[in-house]
N, C-alpha and C positions, 0 to 999 in steps of 0.2 A: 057516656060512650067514649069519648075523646080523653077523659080522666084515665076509662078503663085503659087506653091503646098507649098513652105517655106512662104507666106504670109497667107495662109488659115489656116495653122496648128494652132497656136495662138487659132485661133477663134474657131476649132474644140477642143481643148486640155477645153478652156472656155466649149463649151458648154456640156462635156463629165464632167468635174468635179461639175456641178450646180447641184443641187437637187429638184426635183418638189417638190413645195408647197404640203401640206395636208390639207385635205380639214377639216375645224372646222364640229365637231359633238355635237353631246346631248349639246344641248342647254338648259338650264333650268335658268327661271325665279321665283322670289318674290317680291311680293310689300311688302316692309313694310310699313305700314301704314302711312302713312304724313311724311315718312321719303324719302325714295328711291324708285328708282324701279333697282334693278341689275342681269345681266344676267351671265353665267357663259358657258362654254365649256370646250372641251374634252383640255389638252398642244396641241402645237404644238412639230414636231417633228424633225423638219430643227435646221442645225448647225447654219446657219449664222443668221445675226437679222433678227426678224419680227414682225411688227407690227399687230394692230387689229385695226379694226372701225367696231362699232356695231348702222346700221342704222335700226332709230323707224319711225313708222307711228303712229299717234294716233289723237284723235277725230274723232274716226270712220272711220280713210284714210283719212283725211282733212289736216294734218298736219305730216312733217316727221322731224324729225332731227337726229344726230350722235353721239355718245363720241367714243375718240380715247384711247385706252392704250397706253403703251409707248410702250421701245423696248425691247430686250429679256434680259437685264437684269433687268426688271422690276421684281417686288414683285407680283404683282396685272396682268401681262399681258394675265390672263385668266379667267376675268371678269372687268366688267363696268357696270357700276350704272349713272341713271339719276335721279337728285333732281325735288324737285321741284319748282315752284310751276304749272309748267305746268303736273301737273299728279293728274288726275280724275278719278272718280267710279262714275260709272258703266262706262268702257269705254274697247274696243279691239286694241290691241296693235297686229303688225306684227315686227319682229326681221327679220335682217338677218346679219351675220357675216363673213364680210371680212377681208383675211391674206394676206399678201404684205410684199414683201421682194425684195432685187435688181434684180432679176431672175424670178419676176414675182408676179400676185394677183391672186389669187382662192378667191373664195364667196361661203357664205354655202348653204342652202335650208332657205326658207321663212317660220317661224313658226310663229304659231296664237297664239295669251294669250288674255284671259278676267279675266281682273283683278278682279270681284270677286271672283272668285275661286282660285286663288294667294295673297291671302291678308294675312298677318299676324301681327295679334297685340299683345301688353303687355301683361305679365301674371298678372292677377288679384292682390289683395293687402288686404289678411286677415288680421281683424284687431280684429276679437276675435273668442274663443271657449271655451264655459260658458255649464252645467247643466244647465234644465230647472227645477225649483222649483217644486219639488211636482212630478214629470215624472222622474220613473228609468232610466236608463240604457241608456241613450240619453245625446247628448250635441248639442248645436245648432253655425254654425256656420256665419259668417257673414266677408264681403269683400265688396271691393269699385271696381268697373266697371272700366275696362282700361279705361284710359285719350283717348290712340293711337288707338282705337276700331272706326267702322263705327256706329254710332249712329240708323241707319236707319237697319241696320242687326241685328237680333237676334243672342245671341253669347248661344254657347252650352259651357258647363265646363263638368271638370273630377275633381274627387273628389278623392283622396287617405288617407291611414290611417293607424295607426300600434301603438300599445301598446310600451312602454317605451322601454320594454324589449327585445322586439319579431325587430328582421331584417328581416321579408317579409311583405310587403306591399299589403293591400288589396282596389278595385277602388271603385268607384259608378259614373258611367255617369247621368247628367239630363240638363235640358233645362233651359233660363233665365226664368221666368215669363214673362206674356202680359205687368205688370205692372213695368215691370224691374226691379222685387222683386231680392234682393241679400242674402240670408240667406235661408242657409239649415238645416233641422235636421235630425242630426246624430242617427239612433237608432241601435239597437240592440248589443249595447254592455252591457260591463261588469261592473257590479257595484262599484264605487270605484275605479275605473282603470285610471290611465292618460294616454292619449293619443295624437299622432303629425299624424297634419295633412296636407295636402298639395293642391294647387288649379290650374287649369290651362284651358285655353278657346281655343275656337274658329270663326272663324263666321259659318253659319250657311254655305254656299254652300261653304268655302273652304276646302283645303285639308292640310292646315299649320295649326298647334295648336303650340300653345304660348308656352314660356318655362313654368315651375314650377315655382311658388309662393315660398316666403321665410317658413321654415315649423315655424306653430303655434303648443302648448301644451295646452290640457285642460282636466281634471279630470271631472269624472260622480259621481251623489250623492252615497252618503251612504245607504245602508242598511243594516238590517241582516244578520249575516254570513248565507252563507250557509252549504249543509251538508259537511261530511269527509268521507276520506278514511282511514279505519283501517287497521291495520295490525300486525302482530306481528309473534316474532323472541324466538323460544322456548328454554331451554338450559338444560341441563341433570338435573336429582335432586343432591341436596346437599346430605349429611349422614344424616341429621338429619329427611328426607324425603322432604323437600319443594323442591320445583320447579322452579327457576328464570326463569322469562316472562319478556321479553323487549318488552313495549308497542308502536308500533306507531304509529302515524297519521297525515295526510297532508288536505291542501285542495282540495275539490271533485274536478273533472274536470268539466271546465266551470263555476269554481268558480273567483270571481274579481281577478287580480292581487294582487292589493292592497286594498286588501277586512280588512277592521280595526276588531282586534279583540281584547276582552280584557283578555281570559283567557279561560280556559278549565274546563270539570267537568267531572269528570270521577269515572262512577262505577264499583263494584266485587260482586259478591256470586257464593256460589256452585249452582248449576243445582238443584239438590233436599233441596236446603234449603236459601228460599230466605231470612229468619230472619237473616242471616248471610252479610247480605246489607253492605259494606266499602265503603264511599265517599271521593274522592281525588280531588282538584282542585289544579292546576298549571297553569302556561304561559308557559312551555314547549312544545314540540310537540312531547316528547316521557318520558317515565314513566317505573320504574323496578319494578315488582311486584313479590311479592313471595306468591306462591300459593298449595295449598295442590296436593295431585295424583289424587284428583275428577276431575269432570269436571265444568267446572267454562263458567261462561257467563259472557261479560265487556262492558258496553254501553260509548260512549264520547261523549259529544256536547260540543261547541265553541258558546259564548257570545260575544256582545257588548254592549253599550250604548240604540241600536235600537232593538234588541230580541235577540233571539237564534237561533242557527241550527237545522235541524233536528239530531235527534238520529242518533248515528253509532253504531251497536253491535256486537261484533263477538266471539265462540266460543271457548273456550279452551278447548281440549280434554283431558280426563285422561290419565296418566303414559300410562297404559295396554293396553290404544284402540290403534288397528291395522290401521291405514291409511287404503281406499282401493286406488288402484294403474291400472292408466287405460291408461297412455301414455307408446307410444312401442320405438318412437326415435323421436331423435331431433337434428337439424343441423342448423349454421349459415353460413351465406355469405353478403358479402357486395356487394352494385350495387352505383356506384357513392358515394354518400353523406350520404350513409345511409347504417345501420347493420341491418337485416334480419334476424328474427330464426322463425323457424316452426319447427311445430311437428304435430304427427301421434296419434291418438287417435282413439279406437276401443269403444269407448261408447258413443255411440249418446245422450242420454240423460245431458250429460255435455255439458255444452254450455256458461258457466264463468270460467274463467281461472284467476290467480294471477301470473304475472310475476314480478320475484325476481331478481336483480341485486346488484353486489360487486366487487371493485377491492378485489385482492387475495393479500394476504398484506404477510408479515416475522409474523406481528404480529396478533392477532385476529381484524378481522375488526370492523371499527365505524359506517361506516358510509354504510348502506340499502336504497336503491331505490326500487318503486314495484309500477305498473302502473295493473289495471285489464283491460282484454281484454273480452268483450260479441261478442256473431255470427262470430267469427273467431280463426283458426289454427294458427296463425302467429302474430308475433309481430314486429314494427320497430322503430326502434330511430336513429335520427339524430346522426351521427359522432362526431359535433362537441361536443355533452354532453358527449361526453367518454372522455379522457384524452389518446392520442398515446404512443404505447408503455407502456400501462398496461393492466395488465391479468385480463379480470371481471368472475367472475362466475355468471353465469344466469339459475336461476332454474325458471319451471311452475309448480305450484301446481293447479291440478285440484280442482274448486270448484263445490259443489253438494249441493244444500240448504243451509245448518248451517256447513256440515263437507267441513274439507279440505283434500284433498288424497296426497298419495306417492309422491313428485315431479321429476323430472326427471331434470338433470344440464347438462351443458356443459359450457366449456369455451372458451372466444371469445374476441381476441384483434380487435380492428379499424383501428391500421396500426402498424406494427411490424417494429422492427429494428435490426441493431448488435448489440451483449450482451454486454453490459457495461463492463464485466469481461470475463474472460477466466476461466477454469475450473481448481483445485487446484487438482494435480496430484502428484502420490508419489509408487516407486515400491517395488515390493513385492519379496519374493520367486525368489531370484536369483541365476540360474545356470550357470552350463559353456555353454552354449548355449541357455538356454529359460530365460526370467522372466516376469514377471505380472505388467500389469501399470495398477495401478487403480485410481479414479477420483472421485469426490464429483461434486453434482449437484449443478448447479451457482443457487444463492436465486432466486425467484420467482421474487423478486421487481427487479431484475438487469440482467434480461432473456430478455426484451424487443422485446419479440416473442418467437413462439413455438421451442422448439430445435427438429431440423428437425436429426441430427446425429453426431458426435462425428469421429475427424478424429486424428489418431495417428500416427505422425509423429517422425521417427526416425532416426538416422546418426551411422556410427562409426567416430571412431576417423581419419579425414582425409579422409573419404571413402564419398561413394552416400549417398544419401539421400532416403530411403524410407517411405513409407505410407499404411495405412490402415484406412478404414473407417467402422464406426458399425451406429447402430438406435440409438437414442436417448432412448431407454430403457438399454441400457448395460451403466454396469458402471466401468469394468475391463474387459480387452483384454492381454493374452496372447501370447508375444511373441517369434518366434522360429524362428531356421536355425542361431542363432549367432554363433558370432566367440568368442571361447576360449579366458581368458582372454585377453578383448579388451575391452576399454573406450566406453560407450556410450553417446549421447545426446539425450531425447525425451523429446515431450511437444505434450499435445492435445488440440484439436482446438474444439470450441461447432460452431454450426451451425443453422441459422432460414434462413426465406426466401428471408431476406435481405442482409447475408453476415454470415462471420465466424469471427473468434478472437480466438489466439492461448493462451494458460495457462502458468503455471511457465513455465519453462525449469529447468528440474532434469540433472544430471549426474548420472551415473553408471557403472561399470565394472563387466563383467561375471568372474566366478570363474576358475580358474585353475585347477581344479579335484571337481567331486560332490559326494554327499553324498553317493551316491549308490554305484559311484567309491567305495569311502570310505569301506563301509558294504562290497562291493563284494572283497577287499582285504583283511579286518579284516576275512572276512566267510572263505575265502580261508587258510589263515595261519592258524586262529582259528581250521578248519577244519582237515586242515596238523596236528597241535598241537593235536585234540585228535585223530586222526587217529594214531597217533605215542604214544598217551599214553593210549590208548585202549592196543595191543600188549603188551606195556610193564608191564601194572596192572596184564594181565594176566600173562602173563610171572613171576611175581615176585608173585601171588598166587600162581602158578603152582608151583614154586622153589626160596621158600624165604630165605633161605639162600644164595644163589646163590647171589639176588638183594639187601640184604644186606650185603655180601661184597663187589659189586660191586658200591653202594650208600654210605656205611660206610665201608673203608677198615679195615684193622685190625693194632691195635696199636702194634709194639714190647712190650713185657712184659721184664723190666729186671731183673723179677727173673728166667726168660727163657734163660738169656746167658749163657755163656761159665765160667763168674765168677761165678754161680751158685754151683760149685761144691766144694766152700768153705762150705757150708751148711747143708748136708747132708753123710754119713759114706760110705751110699752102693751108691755111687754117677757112680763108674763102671756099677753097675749092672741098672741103668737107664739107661745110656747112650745106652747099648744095647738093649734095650726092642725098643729102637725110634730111631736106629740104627745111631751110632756116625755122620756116615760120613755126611749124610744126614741132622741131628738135626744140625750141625755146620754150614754146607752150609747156611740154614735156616739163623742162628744165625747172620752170616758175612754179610748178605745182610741186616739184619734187623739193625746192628751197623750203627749206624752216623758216619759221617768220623771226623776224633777227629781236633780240635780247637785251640784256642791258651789256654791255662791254666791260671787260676788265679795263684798270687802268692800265695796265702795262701792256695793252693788246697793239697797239703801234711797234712797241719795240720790237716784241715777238718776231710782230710781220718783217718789220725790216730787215732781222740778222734769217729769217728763214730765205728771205726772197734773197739777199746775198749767196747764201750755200747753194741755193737752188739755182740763182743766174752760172757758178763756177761751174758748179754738177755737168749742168746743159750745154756750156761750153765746149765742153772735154767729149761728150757723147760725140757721137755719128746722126748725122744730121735724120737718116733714118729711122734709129733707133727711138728718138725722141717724138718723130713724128707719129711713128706707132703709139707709144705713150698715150700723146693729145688723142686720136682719133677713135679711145678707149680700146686697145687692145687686150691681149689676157692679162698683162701685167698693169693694172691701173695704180696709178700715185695721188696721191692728193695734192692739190698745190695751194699754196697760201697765198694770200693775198698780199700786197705788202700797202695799198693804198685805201689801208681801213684803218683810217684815225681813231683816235682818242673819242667816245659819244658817251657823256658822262648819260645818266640816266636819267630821261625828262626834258634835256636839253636840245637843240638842233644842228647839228654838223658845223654849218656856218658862225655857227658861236664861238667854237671851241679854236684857239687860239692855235697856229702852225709855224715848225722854224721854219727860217729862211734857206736853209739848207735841205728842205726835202726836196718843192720843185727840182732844184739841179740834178737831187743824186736818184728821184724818180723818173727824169725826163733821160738820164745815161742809161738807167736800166734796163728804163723802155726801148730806148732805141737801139741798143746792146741787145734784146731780144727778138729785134722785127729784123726778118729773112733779107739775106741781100739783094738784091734786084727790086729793091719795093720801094716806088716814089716817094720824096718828102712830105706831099700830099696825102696820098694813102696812109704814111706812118702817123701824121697828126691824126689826120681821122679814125685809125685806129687805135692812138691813145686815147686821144679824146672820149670817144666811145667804150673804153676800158674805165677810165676815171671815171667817167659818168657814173659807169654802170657799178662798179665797184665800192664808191661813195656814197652813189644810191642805196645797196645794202647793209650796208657797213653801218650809217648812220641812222638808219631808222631803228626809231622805238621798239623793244622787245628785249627778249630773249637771242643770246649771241646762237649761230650757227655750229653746231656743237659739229659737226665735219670739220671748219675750220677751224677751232678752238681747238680741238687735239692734236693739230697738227703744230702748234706754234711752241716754243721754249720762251721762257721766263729772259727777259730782257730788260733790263731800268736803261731808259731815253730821257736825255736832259732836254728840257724845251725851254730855248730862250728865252727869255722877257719881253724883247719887240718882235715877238713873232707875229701880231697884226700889219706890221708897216711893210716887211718882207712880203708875206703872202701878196699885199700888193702891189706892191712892184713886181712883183714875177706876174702877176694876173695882165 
């Protein structure tokens, strides 16, 4: 049992891995004419090889035979062809198609052919296309009869055609003649036009048509041009009042291609004065004319060798005439291959339209297109006559008999892209927290589509990235919420329907304190300042005295000290009127603290108190007294008993002639008022020396009062000046 089930397994493991045959489908045959006859099927679908045999029956079922393909790695193993010369017309042919492989044969189903309706012959063999003399707009063509054609069958052709220029093809189907006539004529074309043409047949009861004929060229005669399309392009006045008109004109529609012309004639005059007639010829197709503010009328016809065109004429309006204006809107779209504008018009009586088209340039454009449209709202142009990725402007100017009205534009690309450029950014007005990016519009020629909006992208230094987007009408965006002095980065991006493209990239930094900071600290302090000098203006009107000695203190006067009373006789009876004790206090706080002494400050004193004992001689006892008691006219008085204090050293030290006592004790008492006892006069020397020696000799800085009053004097001083000073002591 177990022997029997290890011997079966083999055989079952075999027949679980085979794969059935598939069975051949769609069968489809061709006779080529005196060449083959070949059939064809669906592949097969098996791994392993398989072959085909495709068995015929033919002469009506009288005769059968076979062709084999190869195997699956054939090139051809899904079709077979049988030559001939066993293969006739009119005759039916049965197929049937069997697939074989080691696992077994499947056969397809039995299908019927009658080779004439399978037949297929050569494409025809044009051998000219000529004008016929003296017959416009026709050319006749002519061709040789397939070789590979059933002679006994009438063969039907298709005829095709197309201008030099033009890439759509247009047909004409027709039958051979009884007489197996091969030449057709071509009519209704274009005068002057060359044209390619192409041929291709059939038989009559099959359903194969031939390939295409090699393509033929042939031009149609000549004749007259026909008429034009005028048009023209108005431009402000100059100063001197003329008016430049840019004249154009094309050929009408449905005018030849290649219609020969030899030139142009073109007229002007005003409206009310046709004696005013100007004739122009050129071989141009547009003309600049300068015309007055009237209204002006301009006819143009186009010449050849064979006549003339008809007339073109068209209106020039005056300066001052108003257009009238009768379209409400206008919008384009494109549908596949083609650009679409319509528009909405409220005046049924118009029913000619002039459509105007231009790419929109940096610079004034050159170059106007303009097609007129009759019995329709809409206009369309093939895609490929625009240029991608440029802006045209396309205006409709309503036509009304002779006038032309207001025209209504919009603008319309064919296929939009990303802008060539980015947008040239640059900021503004920067705070410690806000500033302004502003932008300049990318040129027209390098927009390459409509700028759908504008996005503003910014960083800090190190930090996230953020953004902001506006419409394409804004052209500055303020930004806000930054950080106090902190580095920025921003650049903005323009945007169309195809994509965006970012601009420079700026750097910036916000400020560390703003302006208004600024003003609101200036207003503050500013504020403080006259708030504090308000009180005191007042303060110093109320009591200006007061504010003038507290702005201008007061100078010691030293005809106000204490040496003062060498001056004056009744020098007691002042003292008490300003009561001593007091006037002194005054006096001591007003004294500088004495200096070191020049050397020559003795002599000084001496020759001043000379001048000055003469001076006070010669006065009026009165005058002098006024003087001492500080009247308006104060003087300084020098001392004269302020010796020599070298610096560091002490009064007592310094060495005196024997000749001062005398000629100081004459001075003095040459100074003191008559009637004043000997007593009184020493005790008011005394008290002068005292006091005089006292300041003179102490340490410091000299009494700059008395120092400018004294002159440059060299004083000899004896040698025993110690033993004198004592003996006078």
């Amino acid at each position: 049992m177990w022997a029997w089930t290890l011997w079966m397994l083999p055989l079952l493991c075999k027949f679980s891995l085979a794969v059935l045959l598939a069975k051949p489908e769609n069968i489809s045959c061709i006779f080529y004419y005196e060449r083959n006859f070949t059939c064809t099927w669906s592949p097969e679908k098996e791994a392993s090889d398989t072959w085909y045999t495709v068995k015929r029956t033919y002469c009506f079922g009288r005769k059968s035979d076979h062709c084999t393909t190869g195997n699956s790695t054939s090139t051809a193993r899904t079709s077979c062809s049988f030559y001939p010369p066993p293969i006739t017309i009119p005759d039916n042919y049965t197929i049937q198609v069997e697939a074989q492989n080691a696992d077994g044969i499947i056969k397809s189903d039995i299908t019927q052919w009658r080779l004439d309706t399978i037949v297929k012959t050569e494409p025809p063999e044009i051998y000219s296309v000529k004008p016929v003399l003296g017959i416009k707009r026709m050319v006749q063509i002519k061709w040789k009869r397939p070789v590979l054609a059933p002679k006994s069958t009438t063969l039907k052709y298709r005829l095709r055609f197309r201008t030099v220029n033009s890439a759509g093809w247009m047909e004409v189907n027709f039958k051979e003649g009884s007489n197996g006539d091969t030449t057709y004529n071509l009519t209704g074309l274009q005068a002057f036009t060359e044209y390619v043409v192409a041929l291709q047949c059939v038989a009559e009861e099959s359903v194969f048509w031939s390939g295409w004929s090699q393509e033929k060229m042939g031009t149609t005669e000549e004749e007259a041009p026909h008429g034009l399309d005028l048009w023209r392009v108005l431009r402000p006045a100059m100063v001197d009042g003329r008016r430049p008109v840019q004249l154009l004109w094309k050929k009408a529609r449905g005018a030849p291609v290649l219609e020969k012309t030899l030139g142009y004639n073109i007229q002007y005059f005003p409206e009310n004065n046709t004696n005013l007639t100007k004739t122009v010829n050129t071989t141009n197709q547009q003309l600049d004319l300068y015309l007055g503010g009237e209204t002006y009328w301009v006819s143009v016809i186009s010449y050849n060798s064979l006549g003339e065109s008809s007339l073109a004429t068209l209106r020039i309006p005056a300066i001052d005439e108003k257009p009238f204006q009768c379209i409400e809107a206008m919008h384009s779209c494109l549908t596949q291959d083609q650009l679409v504008v319509e528009w909405q018009s409220s005046a049924s009586e118009v029913d000619t339209w002039m459509v105007e088209w231009f790419p929109v340039l940096d610079s004034e454009p050159s170059i106007f297109s303009w097609e007129s449209v009759s019995g329709a709202r809409n206009w369309t142009i093939q895609q490929d006559e625009l240029k991608p990725f440029w802006c045209y402007n396309i205006s409709v100017y309503p036509m009304l008999q002779d006038q032309v009205g207001e025209p209504y534009s919009i603008q319309a690309y064919v296929k939009e892209g990303i802008p060539s450029v980015g947008p040239v950014s640059k900021v503004e007005n920067i705070g410690v927290k806000t500033v302004t990016i502003t932008w300049k519009e990318i040129p027209t020629s390098r927009r390459n589509g409509f700028i759908s909006n504008y996005t503003i992208f910014y960083q800090a230094e190190d930090g996230k990235e953020f953004s902001k987007t506006v419409n394409s009408s804004i052209l500055q965006y303020g930004l806000e919420s930054l950080t106090r002095m902190t580095s920025y980065t921003v650049q903005v991006m323009a945007s169309t329907s195809a994509g965006g493209i970012n601009g420079t990239r700026i750097n910036f930094k916000t400020l560390s304190i703003s302006v208004f900071e600024i003003f609101l600290i200036t207003s503050l302090v500013g504020g403080s300042l006259l708030i504090l000098i308000i009180p005191t203006v007042a303060y110093g009107l109320k009591k200006p005295n007061k504010l003038k000695h507290l702005c201008w203190p007061d100078v010691p006067n030293p005809a106000e000290s204490s040496i003062a009373m060498w001056r004056g006789d009744n020098f007691e009876d002042k003292l008490n009127v300003k009561e001593f004790d007091d006037s002194v206090n005054m006096e001591e706080e007003r004294i500088l603290k004495p200096c070191s002494v020049p050397s020559d400050l003795i002599d000084k004193l001496v020759v001043d108190f000379e001048n000055f004992l003469e001076e006070f001689s010669t006065e009026e006892p009165g005058k002098g007294q006024e003087n001492i008691l500080g009247g308006e006219k104060n003087e300084y008085v020098t001392s004269p008993y302020r010796p020599y204090c070298p610096t560091g050293k002490h009064f007592k030290e310094l060495p005196l002639a024997t000749e001062i006592p005398s000629r100081k004790s004459q001075y003095l008492s040459s100074g003191v008022p008559e009637g004043t006892s000997s007593e009184d006069k020493e005790q008011l020397l005394s008290s002068a020396s005292s006091l005089g020696l006292d300041h003179l000799c102490e340490e410091g800085a000299p009494n700059p009062y008395l120092k400018n009053s004294v002159t440059t004097r060299e004083f000899l001083v004896p040698e025993k000046l110690p033993d004198q000073t004592k003996r006078e002591v």
